[in-house]
C-alpha positions in Angstrom: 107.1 60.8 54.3 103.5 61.0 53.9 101.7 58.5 52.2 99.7 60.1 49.2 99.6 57.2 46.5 99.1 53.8 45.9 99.8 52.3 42.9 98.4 48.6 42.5 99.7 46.3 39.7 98.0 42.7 38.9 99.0 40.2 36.9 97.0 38.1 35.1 95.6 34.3 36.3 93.0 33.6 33.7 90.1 35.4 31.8 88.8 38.7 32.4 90.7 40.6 35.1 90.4 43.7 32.7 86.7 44.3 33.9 87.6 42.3 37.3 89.7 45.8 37.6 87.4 47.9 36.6 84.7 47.0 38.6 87.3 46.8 42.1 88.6 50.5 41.1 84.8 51.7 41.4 84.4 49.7 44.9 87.9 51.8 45.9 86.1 55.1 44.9 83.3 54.6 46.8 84.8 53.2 49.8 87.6 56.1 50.1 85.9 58.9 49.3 85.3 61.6 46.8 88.3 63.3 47.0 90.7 60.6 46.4 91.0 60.3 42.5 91.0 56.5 41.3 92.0 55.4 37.8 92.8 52.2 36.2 95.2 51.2 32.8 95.8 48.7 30.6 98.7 47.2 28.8 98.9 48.2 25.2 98.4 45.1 23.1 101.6 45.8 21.2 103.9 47.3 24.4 107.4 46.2 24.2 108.6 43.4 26.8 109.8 45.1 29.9 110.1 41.8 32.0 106.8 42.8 33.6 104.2 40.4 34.2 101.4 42.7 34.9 98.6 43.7 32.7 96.4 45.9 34.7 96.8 49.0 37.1 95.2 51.1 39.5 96.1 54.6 40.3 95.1 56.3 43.4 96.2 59.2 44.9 94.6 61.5 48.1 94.1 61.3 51.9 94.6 57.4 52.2 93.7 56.7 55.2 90.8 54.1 54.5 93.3 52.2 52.0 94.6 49.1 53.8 90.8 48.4 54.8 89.8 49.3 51.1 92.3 46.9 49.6 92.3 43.8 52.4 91.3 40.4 50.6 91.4 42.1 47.2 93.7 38.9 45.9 90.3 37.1 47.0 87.9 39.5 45.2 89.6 38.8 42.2 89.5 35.2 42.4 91.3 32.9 39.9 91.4 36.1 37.4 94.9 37.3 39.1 97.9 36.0 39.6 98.1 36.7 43.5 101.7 36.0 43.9 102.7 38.1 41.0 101.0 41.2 41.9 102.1 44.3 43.8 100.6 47.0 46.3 103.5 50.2 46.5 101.9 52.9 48.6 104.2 56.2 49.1 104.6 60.0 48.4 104.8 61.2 45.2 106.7 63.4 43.6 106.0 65.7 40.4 109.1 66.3 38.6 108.0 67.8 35.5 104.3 68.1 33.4 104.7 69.7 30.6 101.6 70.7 28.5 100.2 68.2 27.1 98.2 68.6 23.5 94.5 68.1 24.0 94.9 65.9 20.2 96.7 63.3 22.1 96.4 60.1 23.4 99.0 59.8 25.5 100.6 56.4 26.4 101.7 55.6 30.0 104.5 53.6 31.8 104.5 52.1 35.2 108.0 51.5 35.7 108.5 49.6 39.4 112.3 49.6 41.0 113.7 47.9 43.4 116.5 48.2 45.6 120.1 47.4 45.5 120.3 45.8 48.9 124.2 48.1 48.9 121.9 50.8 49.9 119.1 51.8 52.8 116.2 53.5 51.5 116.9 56.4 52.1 120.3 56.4 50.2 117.9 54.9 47.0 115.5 57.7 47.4 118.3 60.3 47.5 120.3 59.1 44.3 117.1 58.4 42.4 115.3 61.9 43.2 118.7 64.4 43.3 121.0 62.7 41.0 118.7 60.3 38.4 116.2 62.9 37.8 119.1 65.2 36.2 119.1 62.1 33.2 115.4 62.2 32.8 115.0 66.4 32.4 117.0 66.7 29.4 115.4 63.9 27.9 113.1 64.9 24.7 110.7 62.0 25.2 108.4 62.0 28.6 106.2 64.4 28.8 105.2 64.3 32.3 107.6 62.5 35.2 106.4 61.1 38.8 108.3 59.4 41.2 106.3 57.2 43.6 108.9 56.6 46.5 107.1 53.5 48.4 107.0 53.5 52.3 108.7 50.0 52.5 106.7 48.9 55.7 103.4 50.5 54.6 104.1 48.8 51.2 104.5 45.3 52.5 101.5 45.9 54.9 99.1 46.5 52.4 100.3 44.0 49.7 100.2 41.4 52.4 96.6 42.8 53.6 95.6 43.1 49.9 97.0 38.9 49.6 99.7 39.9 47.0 103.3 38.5 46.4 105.7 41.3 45.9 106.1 43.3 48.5 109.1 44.6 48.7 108.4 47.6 45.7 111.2 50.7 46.4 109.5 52.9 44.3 107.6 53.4 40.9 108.2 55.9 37.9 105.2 56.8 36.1 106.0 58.7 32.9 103.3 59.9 30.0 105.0 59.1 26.7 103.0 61.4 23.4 102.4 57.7 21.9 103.7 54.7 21.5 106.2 54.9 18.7 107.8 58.0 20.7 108.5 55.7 23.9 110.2 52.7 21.5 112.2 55.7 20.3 113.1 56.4 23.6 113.9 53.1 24.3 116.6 52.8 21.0 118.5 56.3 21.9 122.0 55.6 22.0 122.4 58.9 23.7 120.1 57.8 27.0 122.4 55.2 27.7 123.8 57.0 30.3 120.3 57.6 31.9 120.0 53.6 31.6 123.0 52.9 33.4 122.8 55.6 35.9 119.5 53.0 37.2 122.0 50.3 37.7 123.8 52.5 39.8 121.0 52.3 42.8 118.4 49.5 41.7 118.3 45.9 41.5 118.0 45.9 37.6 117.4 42.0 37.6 114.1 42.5 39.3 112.9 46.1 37.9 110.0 46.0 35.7 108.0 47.8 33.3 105.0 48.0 31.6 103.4 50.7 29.1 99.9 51.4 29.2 97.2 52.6 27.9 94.7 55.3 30.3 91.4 53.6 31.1 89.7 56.5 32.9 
């Protein structure tokens, strides 16, 4: 699998890790490169409770072969302002499942949704029942408007959240989903008739540990 995104989730310590992220998403442009696309989101002040703990995320995806020198002693960087042992590196390869158009009158809400694995399976059993079998659930539903899979290299992962100073590293993979707004995804959430979708999860994923939070697109 080739490694062509990193998705970095921080919880909070104390004050100001909002702009603490900002500012350590433009040091990650600059040191890897023009042509690796960099952006950062926010929880939604109102998001429902998913279990997460994390407030803040950074998105990158391209070449990535400066990242584990990019994101070494970023724990450090951002001091007292994150929760080091609460936050998350998951570096993989991504894969598009659907985009569909997307009105230029919305502002679309997003949600990092991080599973991890039932220890009944190897990784490559997860990633073969959650990208041929789950993603059958998800493209009938009439809520997400566009649907990634990020299915984390588990060594890479755990070398670069270590590197980074973080506490979870042990990630299997992260669905990123763009939701029209935030009443549509709470909708989502209360349809009886994606129950099945909700227990298919169970079916491959540690559902005690997975976590979610919805967001709202920085930049």
């Amino acid at each position: 699998m080739t490694a062509d995104t990193a998705i970095i989730l921080l919880a909070p310590g104390g004050a100001g890790l909002g702009a603490a992220t900002v500012d350590e998403a433009s040091r990650l442009r600059d040191a890897l490169g023009a042509e690796v696309a960099v952006t950062t989101a926010e929880i939604l002040d109102d998001a429902p409770d998913m279990g997460a703990v994390w407030v803040d995320v950074i998105e990158i995806h391209g070449a990535l072969d400066g990242l584990e020198a990019a994101v070494a002693g970023m724990a450090d960087r951002l001091g007292g302002r994150v929760d080091a042992a609460g936050s998350a590196v998951v570096v993989g390869g991504d894969r598009i499942i659907f985009e569909k158009d997307l009105s230029t009158d919305l502002e679309p809400v997003k949600l990092f949704y991080a599973l991890f694995r039932d220890p009944a399976h190897e990784a490559e059993r997860f990633s073969k029942l959650w990208y041929e079998g789950h993603v059958e659930y998800v493209k009938e539903s009439p809520y997400v408007i566009h649907y990634h899979q990020l299915h984390a290299d588990s060594v890479t992962t755990a070398r670069v959240s270590a590197l980074a100073g973080f506490g979870i590293t042990d990630v299997a993979g992260v669905a990123h989903e763009l939701f029209s707004n935030r009443d549509h995804f709470v909708t989502a959430l209360e349809d009886e008739d994606l129950d099945d979708e909700r227990a298919d999860v169970g079916e491959f994923t540690d559902m005690a540990r997975n976590r979610g939070i919805l967001t709202r697109i920085r930049s």
